[in-house]
C-alpha positions in Angstrom: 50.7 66.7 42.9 54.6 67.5 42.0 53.7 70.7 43.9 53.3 69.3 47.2 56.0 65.8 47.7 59.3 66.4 47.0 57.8 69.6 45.7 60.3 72.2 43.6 61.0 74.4 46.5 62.2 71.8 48.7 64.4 70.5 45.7 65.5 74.0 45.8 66.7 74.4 49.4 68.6 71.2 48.5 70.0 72.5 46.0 71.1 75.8 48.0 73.1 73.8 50.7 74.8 71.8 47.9 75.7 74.7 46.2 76.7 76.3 49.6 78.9 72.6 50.2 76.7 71.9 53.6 77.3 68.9 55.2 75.3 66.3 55.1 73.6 67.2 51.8 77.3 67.8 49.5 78.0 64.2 50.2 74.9 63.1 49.7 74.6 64.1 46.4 77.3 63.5 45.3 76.8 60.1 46.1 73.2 60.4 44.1 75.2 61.5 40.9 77.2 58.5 40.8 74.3 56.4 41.4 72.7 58.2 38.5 75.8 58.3 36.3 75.7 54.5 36.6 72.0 54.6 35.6 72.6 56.3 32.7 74.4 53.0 31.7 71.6 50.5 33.0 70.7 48.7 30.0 66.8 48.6 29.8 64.8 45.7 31.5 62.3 43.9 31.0 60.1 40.8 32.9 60.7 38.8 30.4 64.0 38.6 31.4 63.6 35.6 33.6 62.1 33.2 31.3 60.6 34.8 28.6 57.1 35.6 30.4 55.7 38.6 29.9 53.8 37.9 34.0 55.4 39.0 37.2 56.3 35.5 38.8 58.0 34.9 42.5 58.9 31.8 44.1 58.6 32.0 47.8 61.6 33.8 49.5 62.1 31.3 52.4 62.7 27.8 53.0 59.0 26.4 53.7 58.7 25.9 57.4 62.4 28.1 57.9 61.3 31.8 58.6 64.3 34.2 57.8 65.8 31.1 56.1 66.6 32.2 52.3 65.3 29.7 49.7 68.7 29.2 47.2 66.9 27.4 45.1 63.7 30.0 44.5 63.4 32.2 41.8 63.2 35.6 42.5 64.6 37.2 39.6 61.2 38.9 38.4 61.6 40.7 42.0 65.8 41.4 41.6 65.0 43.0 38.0 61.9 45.1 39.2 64.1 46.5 42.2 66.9 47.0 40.2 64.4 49.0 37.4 62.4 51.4 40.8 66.1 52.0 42.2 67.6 53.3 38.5 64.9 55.1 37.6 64.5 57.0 41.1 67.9 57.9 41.0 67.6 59.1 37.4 64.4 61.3 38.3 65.5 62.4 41.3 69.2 63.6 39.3 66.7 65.2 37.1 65.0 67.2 39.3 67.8 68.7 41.1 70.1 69.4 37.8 67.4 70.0 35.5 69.9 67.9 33.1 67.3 66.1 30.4 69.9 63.0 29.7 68.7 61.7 33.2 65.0 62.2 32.4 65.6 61.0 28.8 67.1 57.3 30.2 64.7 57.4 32.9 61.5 57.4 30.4 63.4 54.7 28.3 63.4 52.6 31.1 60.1 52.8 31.8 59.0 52.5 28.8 60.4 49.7 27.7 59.0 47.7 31.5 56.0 49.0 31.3 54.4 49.8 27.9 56.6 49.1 24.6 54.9 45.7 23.3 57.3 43.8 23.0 59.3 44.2 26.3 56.3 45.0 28.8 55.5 43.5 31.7 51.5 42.6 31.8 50.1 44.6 34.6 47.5 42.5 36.7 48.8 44.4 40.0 49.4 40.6 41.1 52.4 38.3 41.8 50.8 36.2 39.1 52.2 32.3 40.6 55.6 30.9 41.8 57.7 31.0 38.7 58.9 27.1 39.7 56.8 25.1 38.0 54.9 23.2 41.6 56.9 26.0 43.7 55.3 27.7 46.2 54.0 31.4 45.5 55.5 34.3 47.1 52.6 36.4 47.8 52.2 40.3 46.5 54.3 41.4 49.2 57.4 40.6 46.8 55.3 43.0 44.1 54.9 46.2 46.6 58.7 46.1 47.2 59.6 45.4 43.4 57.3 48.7 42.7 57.1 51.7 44.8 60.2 53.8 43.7 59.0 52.9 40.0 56.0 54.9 41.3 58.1 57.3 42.9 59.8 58.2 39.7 56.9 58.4 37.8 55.8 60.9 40.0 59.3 62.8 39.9 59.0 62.9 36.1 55.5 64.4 36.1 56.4 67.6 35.1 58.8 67.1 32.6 57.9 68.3 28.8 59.6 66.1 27.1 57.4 63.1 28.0 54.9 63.0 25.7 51.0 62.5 26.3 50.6 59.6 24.8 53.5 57.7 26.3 53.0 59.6 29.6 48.8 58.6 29.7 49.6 54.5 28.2 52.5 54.4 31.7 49.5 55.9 34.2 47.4 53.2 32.4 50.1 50.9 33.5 50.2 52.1 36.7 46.7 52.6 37.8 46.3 48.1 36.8 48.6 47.8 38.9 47.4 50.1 41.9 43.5 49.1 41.7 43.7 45.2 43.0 45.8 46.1 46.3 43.0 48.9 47.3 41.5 45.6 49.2 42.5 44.7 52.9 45.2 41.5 53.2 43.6 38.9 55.2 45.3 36.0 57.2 43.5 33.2 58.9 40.3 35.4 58.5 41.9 38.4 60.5 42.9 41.4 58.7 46.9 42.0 58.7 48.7 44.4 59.8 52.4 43.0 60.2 54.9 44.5 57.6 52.9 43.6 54.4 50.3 45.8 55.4 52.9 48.4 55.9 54.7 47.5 52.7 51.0 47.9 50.5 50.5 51.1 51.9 53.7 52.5 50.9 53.1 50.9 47.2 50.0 52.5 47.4 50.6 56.0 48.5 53.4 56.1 45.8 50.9 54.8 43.5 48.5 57.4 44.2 51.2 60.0 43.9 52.0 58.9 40.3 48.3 58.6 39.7 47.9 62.7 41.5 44.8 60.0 43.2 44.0 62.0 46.2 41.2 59.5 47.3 43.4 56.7 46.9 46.1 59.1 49.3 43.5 59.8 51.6 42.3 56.2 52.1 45.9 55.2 52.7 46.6 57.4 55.5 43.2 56.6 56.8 44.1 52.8 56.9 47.7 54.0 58.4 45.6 55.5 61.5 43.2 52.8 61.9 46.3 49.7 62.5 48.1 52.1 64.7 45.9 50.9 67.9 45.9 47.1 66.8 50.2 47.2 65.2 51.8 47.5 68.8 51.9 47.3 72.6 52.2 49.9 75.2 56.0 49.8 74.8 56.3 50.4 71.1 56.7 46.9 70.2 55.4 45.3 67.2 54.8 41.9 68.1 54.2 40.3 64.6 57.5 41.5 63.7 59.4 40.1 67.2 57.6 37.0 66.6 60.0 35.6 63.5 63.3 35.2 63.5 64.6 38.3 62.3 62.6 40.4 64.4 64.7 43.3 63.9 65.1 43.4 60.7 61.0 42.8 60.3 60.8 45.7 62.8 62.9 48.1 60.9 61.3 47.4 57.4 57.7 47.8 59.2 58.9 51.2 60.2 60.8 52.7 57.2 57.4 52.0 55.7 55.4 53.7 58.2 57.8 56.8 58.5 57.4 57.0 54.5 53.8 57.0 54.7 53.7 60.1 57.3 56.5 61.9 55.7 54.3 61.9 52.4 51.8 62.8 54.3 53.1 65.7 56.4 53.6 67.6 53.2 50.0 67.4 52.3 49.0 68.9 55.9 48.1 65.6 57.6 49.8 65.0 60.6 50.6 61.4 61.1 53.8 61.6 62.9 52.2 63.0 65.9 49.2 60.8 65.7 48.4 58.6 68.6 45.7 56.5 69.4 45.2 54.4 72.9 48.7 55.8 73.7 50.6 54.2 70.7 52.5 56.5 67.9 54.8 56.2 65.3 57.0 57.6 67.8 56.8 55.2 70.3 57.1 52.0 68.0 60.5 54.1 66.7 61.9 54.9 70.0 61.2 51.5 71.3 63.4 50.2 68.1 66.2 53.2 69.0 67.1 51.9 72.6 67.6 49.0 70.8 69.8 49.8 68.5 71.6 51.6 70.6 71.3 48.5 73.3 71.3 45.9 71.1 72.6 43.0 73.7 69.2 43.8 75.3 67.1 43.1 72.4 65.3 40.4 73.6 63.5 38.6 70.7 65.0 36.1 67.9 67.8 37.0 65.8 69.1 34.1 63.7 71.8 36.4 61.9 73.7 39.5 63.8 72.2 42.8 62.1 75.5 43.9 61.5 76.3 40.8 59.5 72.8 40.8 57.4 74.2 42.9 54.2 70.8 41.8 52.7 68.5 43.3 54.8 70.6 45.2 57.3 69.0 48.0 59.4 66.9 50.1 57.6 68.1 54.0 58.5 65.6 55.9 56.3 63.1 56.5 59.2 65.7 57.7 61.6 66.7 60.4 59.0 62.8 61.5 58.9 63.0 61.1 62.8 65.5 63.4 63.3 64.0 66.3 61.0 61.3 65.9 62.5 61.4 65.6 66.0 65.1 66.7 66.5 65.6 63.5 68.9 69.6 63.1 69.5 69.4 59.4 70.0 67.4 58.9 66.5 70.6 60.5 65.2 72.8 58.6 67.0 71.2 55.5 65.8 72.1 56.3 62.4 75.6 57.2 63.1 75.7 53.4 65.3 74.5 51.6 62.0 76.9 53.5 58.6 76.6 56.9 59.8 75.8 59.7 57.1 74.6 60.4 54.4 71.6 57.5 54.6 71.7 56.3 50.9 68.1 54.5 51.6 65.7 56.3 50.2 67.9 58.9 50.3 66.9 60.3 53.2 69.3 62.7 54.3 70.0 64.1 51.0 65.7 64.9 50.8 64.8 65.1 54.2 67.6 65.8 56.5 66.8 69.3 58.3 69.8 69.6 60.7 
């Protein structure tokens, strides 16, 4: 499916307006070079790095009964290394792919490698957060797992084509991968209601990257199926999403709902499905983003819980990724203007306007 995401034409077009020193894309890659010349130098890790378990464990992120309140004393590290590992690698792939230079590919693969298949680093793959990693700690649920994961996936996928991968190496990682996918195919429940807050957003994204490493076109298809379906249910008339205004960081909850949402359509736009433009009982994609944009924009007249400024939440400050996608597609000023309120250009998440950035 390398043909069709990401696919080698649009890495071409990049390359063309970097070659031709366009703005926005120069700086954006130059600013993915340095992120993969510093990959180049990541060290491979393993799991078994936080405590010598080969399991992916997470203590709960927040204090118990504190929403947005961060636990000091939990251990998250399984979660910091996995991040750390999807981020490197994507970088590394994505370097690959537009400079067709093999060290990146090369150090990419030993990465991967050595998390997810070399015996005596890899991490086992029960596509689980197996148990709190505190001993009588409280569990932090998969949703830790989907973040941890989905640009591992997404490199995966990036390397696909590469011939210097070889079959047996490249088969035992999709092995890896398709453990991991298989046990999140089932709907989250909560309270005996199916959810459909951010960690529903959050699987979907795992998945669809999943399915791209996997080239899993039913898996792709029942994603964006399930996307459709929680539209209706996700948000009011106004573009609110009212299990993310509901906690204490409802912006940031909103924002990290969204990016995931805009990553699932953008996926699926270059596959021929349309879910930008889908609407159903008057509620879109578009009209939970534009309901977030005023805001941004207005944001003394957002008027839901905030227990931390955005501006001063450097660890989950305003995701801008979807706003990039926005822009391309719909061409909307203010989605632009929301990203030049919030670190202007180029958007280094997911790096969106170096990919996706039409204008």
């Amino acid at each position: 499916m390398s043909n069709l995401f990401l696919s080698s034409q649009q890495m071409e077009q990049v390359r063309r307006r970097v070659d031709a020193g366009e703005q926005p894309w120069a700086s954006a890659y130059q600013a993915l070079l340095v992120a993969a010349e510093r990959g180049l130098q990541q060290k491979p890790l393993s799991v078994r790095q936080n405590g010598g378990s080969p399991h992916f464990r997470a203590d709960v992120t927040y204090v118990q009964g504190q929403d947005g309140v961060y636990d000091e004393d939990s251990n998250r590290e399984s979660v910091q290394l996995g991040m750390l590992l999807g981020d490197t690698v994507r970088d590394l792939a994505l370097a690959h792919r537009l400079t067709r230079d093999a060290r990146y590919a090369e150090h990419a693969l030993i990465l991967i490698h050595a998390w997810c298949i070399n015996q005596n680093t890899r991490m086992f793959a029960s596509g689980r957060v197996e148990d709190a990693w505190t001993r009588g700690g409280i569990y932090g649920g998969d949703v830790l797992m989907f973040s941890a994961f989905r640009n591992l996936f997404l490199a995966i996928y990036l390397l696909d084509d590469y011939s210097g991968w070889s079959l047996n190496a490249h088969a035992a990682v999709r092995r890896w991968v398709r453990a991991m996918v298989e046990p999140q195919r089932e709907h989250m429940f909560f309270e005996g209601v199916e959810m459909y807050n951010n960690w529903e957003d959050d699987r979907l994204a795992y998945l669809a990257s999943g399915a791209l490493a996997l080239d899993d076109l039913d898996l792709l298809a029942s994603v964006f199926d399930r996307w459709r379906q929680i539209i209706p249910v996700k948000m009011t008339a106004e573009g609110e999403l009212p299990r993310e205004t509901m906690r204490t960081r409802s912006m940031n909850y909103t924002l990290r709902a969204l990016r995931d949402m805009a990553f699932v359509a953008e996926i699926a736009s270059q596959f021929g499905v349309n879910l930008y433009d889908y609407m159903a009982e008057g509620k879109s994609l578009r009209l939970a983003l534009d309901y977030a944009t005023y805001h941004l924009l207005h944001m003394e007249q957002w008027p839901h819980q905030m227990i931390r400024p955005l501006a001063d939440d450097a660890a989950a400050g305003p995701h801008l990724a979807q706003f990039e996608l926005a822009y391309a597609r719909w061409g909307d000023e203010r989605h632009l203007a929301v990203i030049n309120a919030w670190g202007g250009r180029p958007v280094m998440g997911d790096h969106a306007t170096l990919l996706f950035a039409q204008r």
